[in-house]
Backbone as ProteinMPNN parsed JSONL, in Angstrom:
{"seq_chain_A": "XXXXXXXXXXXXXXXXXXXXXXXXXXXXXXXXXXXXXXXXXXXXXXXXXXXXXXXXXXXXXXXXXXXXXXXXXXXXXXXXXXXXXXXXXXXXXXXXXXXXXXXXXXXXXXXXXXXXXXXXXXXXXXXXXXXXXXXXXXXXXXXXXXXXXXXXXXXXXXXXXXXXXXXXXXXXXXXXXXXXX", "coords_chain_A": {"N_chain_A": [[5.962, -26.491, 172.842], [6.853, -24.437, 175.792], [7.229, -21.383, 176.548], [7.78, -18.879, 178.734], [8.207, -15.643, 180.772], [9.035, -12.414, 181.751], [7.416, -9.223, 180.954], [9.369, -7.716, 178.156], [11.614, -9.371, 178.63], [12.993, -10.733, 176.529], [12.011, -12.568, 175.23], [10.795, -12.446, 172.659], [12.312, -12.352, 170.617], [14.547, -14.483, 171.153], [12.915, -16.579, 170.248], [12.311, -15.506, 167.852], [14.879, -16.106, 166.874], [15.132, -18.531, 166.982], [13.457, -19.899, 165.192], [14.022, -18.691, 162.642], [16.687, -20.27, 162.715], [15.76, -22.781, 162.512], [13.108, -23.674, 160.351], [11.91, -25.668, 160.009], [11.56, -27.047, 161.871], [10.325, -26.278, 163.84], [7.628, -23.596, 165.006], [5.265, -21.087, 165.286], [2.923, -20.011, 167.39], [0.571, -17.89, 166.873], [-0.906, -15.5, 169.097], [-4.002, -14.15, 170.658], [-4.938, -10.877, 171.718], [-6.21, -8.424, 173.771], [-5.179, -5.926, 174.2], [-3.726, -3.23, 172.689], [-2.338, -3.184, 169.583], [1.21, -2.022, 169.438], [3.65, 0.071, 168.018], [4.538, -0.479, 164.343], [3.913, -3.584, 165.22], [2.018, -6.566, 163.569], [-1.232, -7.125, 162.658], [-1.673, -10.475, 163.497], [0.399, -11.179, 162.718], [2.115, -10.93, 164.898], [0.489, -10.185, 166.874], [-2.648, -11.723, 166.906], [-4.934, -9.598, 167.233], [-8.12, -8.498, 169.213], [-11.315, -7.587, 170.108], [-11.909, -7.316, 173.438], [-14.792, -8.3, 174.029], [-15.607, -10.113, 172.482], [-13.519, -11.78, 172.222], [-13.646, -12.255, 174.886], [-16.294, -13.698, 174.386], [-15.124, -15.802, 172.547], [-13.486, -17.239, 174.42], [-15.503, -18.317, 176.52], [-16.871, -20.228, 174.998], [-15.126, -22.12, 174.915], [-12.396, -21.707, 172.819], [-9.948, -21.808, 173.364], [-6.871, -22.717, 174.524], [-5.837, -21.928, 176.59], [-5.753, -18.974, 178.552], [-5.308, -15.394, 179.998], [-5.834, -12.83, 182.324], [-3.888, -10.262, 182.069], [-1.613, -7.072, 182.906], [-4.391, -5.641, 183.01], [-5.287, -7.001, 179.958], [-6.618, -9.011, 178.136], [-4.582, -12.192, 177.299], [-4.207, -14.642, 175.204], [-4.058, -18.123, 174.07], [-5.292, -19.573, 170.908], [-7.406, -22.637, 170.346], [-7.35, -23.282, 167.076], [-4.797, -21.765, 166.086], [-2.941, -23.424, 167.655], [-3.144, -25.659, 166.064], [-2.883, -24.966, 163.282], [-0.457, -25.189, 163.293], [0.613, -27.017, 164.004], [-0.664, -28.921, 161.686], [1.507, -28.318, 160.077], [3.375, -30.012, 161.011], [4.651, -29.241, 162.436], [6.809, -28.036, 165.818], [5.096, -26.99, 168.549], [5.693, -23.247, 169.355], [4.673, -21.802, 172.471], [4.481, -18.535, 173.411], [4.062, -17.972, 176.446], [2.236, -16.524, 179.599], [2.775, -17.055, 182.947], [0.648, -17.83, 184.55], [-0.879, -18.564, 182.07], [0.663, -20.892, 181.085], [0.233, -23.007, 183.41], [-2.264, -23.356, 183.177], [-2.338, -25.128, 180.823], [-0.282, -26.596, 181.428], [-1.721, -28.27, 183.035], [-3.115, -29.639, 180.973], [-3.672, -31.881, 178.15], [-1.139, -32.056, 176.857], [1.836, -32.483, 176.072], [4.35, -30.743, 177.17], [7.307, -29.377, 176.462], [8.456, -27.427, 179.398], [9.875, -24.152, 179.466], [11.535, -21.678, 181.089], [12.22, -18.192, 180.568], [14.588, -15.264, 181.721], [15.494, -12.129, 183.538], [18.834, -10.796, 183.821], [18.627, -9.232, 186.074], [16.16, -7.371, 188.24], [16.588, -5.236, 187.826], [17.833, -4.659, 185.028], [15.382, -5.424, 183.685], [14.175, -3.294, 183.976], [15.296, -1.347, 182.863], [15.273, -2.369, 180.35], [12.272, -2.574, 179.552], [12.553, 0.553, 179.579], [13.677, 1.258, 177.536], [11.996, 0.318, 175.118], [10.439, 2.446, 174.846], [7.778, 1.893, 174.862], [6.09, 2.109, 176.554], [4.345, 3.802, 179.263], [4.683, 5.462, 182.143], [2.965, 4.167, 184.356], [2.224, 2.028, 183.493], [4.94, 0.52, 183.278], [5.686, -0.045, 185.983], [3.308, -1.761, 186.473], [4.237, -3.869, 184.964], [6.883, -4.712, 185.945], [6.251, -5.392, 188.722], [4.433, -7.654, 187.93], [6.495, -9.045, 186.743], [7.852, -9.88, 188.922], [6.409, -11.636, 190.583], [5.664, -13.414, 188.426], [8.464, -14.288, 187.865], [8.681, -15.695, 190.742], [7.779, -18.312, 190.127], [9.583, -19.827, 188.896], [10.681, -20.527, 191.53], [9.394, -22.745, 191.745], [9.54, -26.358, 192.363], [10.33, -28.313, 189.717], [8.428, -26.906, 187.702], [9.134, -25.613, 185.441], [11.176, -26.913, 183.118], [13.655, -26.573, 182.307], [14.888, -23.685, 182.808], [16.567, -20.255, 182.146], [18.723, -17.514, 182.117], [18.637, -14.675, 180.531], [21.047, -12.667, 179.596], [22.775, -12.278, 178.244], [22.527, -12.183, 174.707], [23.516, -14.266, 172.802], [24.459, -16.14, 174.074], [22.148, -17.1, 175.958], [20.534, -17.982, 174.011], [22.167, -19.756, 172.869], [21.663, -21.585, 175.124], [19.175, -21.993, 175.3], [18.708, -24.145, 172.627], [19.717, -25.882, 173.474], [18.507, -26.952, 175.926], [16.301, -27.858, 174.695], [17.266, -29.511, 172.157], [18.726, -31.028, 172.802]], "CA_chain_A": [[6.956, -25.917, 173.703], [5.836, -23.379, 176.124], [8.027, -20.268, 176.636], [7.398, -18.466, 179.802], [9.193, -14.865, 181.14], [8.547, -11.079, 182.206], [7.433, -8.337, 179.343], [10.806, -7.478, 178.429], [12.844, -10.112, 178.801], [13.505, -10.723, 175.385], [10.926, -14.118, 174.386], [10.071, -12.542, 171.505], [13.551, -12.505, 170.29], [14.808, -15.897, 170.875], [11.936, -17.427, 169.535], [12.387, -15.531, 166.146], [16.071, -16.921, 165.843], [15.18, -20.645, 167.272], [12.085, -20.473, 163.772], [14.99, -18.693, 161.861], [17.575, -21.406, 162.391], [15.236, -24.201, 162.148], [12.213, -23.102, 160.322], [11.285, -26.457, 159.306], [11.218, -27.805, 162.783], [9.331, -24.965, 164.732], [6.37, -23.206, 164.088], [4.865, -20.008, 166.387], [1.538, -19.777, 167.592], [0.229, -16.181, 167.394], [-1.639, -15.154, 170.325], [-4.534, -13.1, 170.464], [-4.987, -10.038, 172.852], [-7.127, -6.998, 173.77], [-4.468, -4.796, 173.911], [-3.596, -2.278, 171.372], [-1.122, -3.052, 168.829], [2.569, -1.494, 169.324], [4.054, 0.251, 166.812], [5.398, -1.492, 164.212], [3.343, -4.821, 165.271], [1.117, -6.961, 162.682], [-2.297, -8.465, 163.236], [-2.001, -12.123, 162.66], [1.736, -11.759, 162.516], [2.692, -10.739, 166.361], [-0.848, -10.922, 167.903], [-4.503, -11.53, 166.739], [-6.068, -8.142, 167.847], [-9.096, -8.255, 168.956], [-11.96, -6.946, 170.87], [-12.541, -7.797, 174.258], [-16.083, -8.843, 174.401], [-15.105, -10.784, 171.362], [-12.549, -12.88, 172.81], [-14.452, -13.274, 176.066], [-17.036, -14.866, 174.359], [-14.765, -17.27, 172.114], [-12.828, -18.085, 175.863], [-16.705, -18.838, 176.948], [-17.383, -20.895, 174.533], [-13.903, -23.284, 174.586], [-12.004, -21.881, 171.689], [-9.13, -21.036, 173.667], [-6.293, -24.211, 175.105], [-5.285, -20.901, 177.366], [-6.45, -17.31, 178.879], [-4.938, -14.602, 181.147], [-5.668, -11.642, 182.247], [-2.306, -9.564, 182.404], [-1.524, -6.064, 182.714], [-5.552, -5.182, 182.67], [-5.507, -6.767, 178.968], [-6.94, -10.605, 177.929], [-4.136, -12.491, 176.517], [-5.026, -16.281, 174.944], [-3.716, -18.91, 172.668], [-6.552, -19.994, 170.489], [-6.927, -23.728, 169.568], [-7.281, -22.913, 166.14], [-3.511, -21.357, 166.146], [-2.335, -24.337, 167.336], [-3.566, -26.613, 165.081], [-2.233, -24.451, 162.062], [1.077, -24.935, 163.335], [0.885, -29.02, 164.03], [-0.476, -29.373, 160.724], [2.756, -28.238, 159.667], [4.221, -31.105, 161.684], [6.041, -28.492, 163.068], [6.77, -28.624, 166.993], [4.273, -25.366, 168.006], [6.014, -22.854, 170.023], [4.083, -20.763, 173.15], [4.827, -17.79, 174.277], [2.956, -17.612, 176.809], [3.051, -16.113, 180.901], [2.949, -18.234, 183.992], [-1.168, -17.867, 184.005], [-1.422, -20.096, 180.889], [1.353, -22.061, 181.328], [-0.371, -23.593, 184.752], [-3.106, -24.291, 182.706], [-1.35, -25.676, 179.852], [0.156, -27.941, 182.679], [-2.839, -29.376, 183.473], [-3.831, -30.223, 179.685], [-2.479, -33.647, 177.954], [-0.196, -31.481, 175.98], [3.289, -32.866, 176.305], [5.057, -29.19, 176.601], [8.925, -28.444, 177.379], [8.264, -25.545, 179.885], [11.372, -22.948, 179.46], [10.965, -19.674, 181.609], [13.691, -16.569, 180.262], [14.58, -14.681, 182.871], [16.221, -11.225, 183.07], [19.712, -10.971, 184.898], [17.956, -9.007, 187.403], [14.897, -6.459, 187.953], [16.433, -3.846, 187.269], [18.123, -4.396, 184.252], [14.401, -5.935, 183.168], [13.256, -2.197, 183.703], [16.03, -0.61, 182.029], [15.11, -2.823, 178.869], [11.128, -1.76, 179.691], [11.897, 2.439, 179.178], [14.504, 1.548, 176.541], [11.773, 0.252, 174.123], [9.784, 3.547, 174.717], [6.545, 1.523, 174.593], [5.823, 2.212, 177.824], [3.88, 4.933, 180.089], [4.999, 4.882, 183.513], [1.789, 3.15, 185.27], [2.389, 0.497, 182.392], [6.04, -0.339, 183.339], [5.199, 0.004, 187.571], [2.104, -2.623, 186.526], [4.677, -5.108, 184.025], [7.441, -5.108, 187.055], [5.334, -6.058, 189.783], [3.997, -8.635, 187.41], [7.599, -9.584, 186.66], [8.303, -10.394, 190.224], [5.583, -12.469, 190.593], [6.258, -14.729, 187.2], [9.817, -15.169, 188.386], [8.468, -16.618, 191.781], [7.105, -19.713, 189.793], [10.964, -20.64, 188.803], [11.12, -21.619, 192.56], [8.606, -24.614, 192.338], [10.514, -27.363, 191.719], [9.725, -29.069, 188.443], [7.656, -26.453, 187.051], [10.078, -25.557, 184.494], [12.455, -27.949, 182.405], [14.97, -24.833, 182.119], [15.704, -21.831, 183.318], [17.611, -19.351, 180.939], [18.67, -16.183, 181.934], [19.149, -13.164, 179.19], [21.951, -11.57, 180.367], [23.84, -12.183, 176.224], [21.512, -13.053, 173.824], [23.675, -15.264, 171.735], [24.585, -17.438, 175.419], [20.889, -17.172, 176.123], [19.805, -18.44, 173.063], [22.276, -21.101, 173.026], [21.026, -22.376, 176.072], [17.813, -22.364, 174.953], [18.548, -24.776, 171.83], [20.612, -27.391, 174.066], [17.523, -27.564, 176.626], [15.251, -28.079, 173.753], [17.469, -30.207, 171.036], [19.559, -31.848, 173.538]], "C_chain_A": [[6.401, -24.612, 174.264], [7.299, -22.682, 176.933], [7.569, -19.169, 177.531], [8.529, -17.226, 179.903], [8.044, -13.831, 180.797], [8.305, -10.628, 180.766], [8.943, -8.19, 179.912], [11.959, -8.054, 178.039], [14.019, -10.585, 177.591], [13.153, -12.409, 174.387], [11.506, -13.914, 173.299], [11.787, -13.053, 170.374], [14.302, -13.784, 169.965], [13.92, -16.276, 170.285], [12.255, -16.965, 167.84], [13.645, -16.855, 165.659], [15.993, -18.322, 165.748], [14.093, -20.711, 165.719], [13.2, -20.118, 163.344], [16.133, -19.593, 161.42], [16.711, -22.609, 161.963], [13.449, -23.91, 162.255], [11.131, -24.27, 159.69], [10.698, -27.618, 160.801], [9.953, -27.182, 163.851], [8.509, -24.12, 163.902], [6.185, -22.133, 165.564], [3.602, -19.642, 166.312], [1.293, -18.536, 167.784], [-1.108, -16.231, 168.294], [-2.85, -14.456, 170.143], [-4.102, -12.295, 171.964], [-5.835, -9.442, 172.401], [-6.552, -6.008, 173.6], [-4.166, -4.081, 172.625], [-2.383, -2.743, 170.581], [0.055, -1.831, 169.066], [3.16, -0.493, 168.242], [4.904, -0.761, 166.168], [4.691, -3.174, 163.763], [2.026, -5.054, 164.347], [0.198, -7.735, 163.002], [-2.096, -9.487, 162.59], [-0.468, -12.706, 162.753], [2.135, -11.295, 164.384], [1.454, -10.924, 167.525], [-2.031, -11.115, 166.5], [-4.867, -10.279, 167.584], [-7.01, -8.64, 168.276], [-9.829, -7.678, 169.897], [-12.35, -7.16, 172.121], [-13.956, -8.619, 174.654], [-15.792, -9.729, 173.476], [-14.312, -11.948, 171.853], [-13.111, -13.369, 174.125], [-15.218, -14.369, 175.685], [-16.704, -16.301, 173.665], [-13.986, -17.89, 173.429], [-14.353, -18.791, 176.481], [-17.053, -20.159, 176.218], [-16.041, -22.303, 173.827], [-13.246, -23.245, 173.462], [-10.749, -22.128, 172.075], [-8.457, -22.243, 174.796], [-5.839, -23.053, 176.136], [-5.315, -19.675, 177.563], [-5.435, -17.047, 179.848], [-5.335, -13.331, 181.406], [-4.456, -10.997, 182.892], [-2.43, -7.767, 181.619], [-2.963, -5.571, 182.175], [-6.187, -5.374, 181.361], [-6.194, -8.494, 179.129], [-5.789, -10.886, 177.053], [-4.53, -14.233, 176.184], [-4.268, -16.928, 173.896], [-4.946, -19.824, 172.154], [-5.762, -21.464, 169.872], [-6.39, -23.861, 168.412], [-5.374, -22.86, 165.632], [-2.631, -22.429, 166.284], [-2.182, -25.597, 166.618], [-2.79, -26.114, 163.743], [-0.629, -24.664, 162.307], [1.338, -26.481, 163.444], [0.342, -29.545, 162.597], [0.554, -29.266, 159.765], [3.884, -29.155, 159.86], [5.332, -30.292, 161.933], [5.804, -28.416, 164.987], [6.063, -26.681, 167.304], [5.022, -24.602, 169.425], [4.756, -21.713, 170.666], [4.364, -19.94, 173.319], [3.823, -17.142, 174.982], [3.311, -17.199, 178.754], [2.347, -17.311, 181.371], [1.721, -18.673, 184.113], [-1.378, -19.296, 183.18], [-0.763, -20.558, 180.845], [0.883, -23.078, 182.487], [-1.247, -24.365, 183.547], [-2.944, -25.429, 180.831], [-0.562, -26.956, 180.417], [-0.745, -29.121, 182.531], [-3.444, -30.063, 181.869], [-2.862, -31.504, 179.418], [-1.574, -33.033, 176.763], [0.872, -32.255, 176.922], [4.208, -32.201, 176.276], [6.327, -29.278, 177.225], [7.926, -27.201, 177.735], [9.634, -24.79, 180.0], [10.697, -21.419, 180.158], [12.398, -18.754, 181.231], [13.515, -15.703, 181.227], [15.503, -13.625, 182.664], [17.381, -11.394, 184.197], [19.272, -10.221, 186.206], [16.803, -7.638, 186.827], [15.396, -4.916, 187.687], [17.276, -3.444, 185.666], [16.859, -4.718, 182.857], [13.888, -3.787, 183.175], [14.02, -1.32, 182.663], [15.652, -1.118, 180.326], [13.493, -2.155, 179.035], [11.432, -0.346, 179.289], [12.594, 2.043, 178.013], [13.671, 1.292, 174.998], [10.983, 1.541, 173.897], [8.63, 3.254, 174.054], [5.37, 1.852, 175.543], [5.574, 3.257, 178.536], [4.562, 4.291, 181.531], [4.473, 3.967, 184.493], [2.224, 1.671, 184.298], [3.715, -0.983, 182.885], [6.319, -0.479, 184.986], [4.526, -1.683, 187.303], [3.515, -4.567, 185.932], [6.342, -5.157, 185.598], [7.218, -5.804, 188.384], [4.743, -7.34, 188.936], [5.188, -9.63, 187.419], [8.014, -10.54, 187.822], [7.775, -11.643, 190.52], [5.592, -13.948, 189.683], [7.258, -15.384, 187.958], [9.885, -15.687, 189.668], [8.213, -18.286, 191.118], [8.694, -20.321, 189.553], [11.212, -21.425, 190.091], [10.066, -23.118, 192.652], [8.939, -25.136, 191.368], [9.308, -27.932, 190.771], [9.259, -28.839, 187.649], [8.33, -26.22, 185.556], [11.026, -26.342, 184.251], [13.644, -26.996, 182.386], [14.546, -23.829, 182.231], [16.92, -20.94, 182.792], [17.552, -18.144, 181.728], [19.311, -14.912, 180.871], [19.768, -12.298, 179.534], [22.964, -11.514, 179.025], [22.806, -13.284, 175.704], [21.949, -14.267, 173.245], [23.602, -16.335, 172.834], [23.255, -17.825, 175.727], [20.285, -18.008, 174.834], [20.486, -19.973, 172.524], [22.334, -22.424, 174.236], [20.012, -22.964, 175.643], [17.702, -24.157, 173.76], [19.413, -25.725, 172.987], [19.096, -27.784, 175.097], [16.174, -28.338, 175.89], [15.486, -29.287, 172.969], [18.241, -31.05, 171.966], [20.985, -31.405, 173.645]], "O_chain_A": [[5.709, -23.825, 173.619], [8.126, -23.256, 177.642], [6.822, -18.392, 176.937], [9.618, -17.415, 179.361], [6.978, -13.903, 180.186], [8.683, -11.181, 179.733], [9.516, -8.328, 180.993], [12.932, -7.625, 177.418], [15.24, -10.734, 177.63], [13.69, -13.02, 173.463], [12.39, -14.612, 172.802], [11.989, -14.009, 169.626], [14.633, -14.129, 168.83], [14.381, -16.369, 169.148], [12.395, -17.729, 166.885], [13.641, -17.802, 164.874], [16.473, -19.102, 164.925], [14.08, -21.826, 165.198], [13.964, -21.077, 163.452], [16.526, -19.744, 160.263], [17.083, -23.338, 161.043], [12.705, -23.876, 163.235], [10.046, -24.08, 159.138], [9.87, -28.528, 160.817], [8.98, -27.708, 164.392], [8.537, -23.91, 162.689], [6.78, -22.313, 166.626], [3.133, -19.033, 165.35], [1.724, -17.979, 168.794], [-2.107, -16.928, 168.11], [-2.745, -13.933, 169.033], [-3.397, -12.68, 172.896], [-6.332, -9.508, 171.276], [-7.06, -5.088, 172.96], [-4.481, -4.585, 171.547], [-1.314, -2.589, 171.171], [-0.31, -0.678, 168.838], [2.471, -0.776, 167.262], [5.655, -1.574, 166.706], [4.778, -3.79, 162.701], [1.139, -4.207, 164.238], [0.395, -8.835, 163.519], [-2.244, -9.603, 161.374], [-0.07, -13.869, 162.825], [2.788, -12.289, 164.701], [1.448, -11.529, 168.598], [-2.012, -10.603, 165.381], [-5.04, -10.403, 168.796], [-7.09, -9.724, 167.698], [-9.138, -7.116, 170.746], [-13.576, -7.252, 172.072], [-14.016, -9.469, 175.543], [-15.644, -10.698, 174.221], [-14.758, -13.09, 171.741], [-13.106, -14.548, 174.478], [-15.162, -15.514, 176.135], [-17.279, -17.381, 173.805], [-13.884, -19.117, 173.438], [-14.214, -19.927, 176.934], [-17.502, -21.106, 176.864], [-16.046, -23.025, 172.83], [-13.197, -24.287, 172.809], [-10.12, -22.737, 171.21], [-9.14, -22.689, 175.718], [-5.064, -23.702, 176.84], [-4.832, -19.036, 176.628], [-4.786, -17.903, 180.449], [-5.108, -12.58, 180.459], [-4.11, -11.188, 184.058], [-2.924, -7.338, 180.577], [-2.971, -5.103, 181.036], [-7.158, -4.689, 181.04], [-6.199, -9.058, 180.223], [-5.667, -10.147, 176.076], [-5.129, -14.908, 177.022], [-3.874, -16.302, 172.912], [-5.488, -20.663, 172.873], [-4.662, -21.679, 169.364], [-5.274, -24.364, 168.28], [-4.82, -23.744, 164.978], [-1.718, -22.626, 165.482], [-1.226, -26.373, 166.636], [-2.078, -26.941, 163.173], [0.242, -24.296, 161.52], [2.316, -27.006, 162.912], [0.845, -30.607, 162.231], [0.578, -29.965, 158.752], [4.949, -29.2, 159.243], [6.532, -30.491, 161.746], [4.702, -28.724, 165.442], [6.322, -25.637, 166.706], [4.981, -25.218, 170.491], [4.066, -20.987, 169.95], [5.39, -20.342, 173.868], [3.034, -16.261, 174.641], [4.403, -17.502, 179.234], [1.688, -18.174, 180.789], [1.508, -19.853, 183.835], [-1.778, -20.434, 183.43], [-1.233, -21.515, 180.229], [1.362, -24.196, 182.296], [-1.069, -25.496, 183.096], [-3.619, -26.207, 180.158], [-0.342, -28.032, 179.861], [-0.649, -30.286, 182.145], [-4.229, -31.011, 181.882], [-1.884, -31.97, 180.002], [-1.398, -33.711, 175.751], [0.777, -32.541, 178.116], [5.139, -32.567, 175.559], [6.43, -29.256, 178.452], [7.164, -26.461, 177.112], [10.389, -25.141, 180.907], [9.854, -20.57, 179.867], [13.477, -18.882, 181.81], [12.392, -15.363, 181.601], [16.359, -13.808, 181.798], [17.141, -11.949, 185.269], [19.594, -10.66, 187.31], [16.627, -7.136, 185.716], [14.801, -3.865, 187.444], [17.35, -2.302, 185.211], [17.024, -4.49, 181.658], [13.288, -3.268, 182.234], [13.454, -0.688, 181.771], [15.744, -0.391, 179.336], [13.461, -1.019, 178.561], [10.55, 0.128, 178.573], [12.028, 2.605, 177.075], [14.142, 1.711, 173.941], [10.807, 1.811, 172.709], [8.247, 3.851, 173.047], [4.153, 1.857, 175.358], [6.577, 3.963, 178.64], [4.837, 3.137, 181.861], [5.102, 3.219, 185.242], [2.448, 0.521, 184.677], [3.726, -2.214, 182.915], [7.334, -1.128, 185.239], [5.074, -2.67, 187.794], [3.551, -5.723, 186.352], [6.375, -6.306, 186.038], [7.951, -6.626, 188.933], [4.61, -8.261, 189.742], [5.1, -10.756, 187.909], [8.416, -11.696, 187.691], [8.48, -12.635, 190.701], [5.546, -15.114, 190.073], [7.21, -16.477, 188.521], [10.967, -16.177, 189.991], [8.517, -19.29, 191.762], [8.93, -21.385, 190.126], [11.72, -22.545, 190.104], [10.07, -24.111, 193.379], [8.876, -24.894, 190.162], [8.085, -28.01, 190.886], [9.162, -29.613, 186.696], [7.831, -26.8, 184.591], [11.83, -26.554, 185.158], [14.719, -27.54, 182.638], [13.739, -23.199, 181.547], [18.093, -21.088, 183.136], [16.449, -17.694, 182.041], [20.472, -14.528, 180.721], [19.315, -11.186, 179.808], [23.853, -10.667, 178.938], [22.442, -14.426, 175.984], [21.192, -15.227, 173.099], [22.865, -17.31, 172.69], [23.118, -19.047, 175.787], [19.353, -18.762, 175.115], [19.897, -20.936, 172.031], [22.779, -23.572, 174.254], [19.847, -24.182, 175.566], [16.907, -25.068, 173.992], [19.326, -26.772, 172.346], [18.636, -28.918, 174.969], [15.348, -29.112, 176.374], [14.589, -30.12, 172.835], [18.258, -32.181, 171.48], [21.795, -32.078, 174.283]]}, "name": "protein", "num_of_chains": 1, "seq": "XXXXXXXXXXXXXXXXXXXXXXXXXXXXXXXXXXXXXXXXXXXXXXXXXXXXXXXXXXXXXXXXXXXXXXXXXXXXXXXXXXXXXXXXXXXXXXXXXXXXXXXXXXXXXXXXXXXXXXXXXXXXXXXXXXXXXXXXXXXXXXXXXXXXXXXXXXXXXXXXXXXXXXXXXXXXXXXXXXXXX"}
């Protein structure tokens, strides 16, 4: 299942409660990046860290079912990752942007695509200063990005659902009806 939407929007979120309610059905692929850890955030448990040249060369060398570069950083879902989560015979959740969802398209994965969407851009920025993660060039760079993501909602087909996060609990029980039926 591949989980698409702006920084912000509030992925990370749903995804905990959809493993929390049903932790036997879902599973969450951790990502790597280049970027710096957050406060707060655990390698292995929210990203893979790692080093740029490092991750270029495992994307060089086909480790990686998906790359992007976003917000000047490398983000990727390593095969590896998803394999640990299907040997679980659990269904492996993405969260991943529009970038590697394209190419995620094109693979013989069989993915629900879901994009989360904020009720509008400016209540996407108001959640941006409110986590106070964010320098100003940072949340300029992840808005303009935003815009751009939420263009892909208009081509038809690309997405199985379209959620917008305007109440988490309504948002999130969208999410499980597009998913579980």
């Amino acid at each position: 299942m591949v989980i698409c939407g702006p920084s912000g929007v509030g992925k990370g979120t749903l995804i905990a409660k959809l493993i929390a309610e049903f932790p036997d059905k879902f599973g969450f692929s951790v990502s790597h990046t280049t970027r710096a850890p957050r406060p707060g955030e655990e390698n292995g448990v929210h990203y893979h860290f790692a080093e740029k040249k490092e991750m270029e060369t495992q994307i060089a060398n086909g480790e990686f079912l998906e790359h992007a570069r976003v917000h000047e950083n490398v983000y990727g879902t390593s095969v590896q990752s998803v394999k640990l989560v299907s040997q679980q015979h659990k269904i492996c959740i993405l969260d991943i942007d529009v970038q590697g969802a394209e190419i995620v398209k094109r693979s013989d994965l069989n993915a629900v695509f879901l994009f989360v969407a904020p009720p509008s851009l400016q209540e996407l920025e108001r959640r941006l200063r409110g986590r106070g993660t964010e320098k100003e060039d940072s949340i300029a760079v992840r808005l303009a990005n935003a815009s751009k993501e939420m263009a892909k909602i208009e081509v038809d087909g690309f997405f199985d659902a379209v959620v917008v996060n305007d109440d988490l609990d309504k948002a999130y029980a969208e999410i499980k009806k597009a998913i579980l039926g």
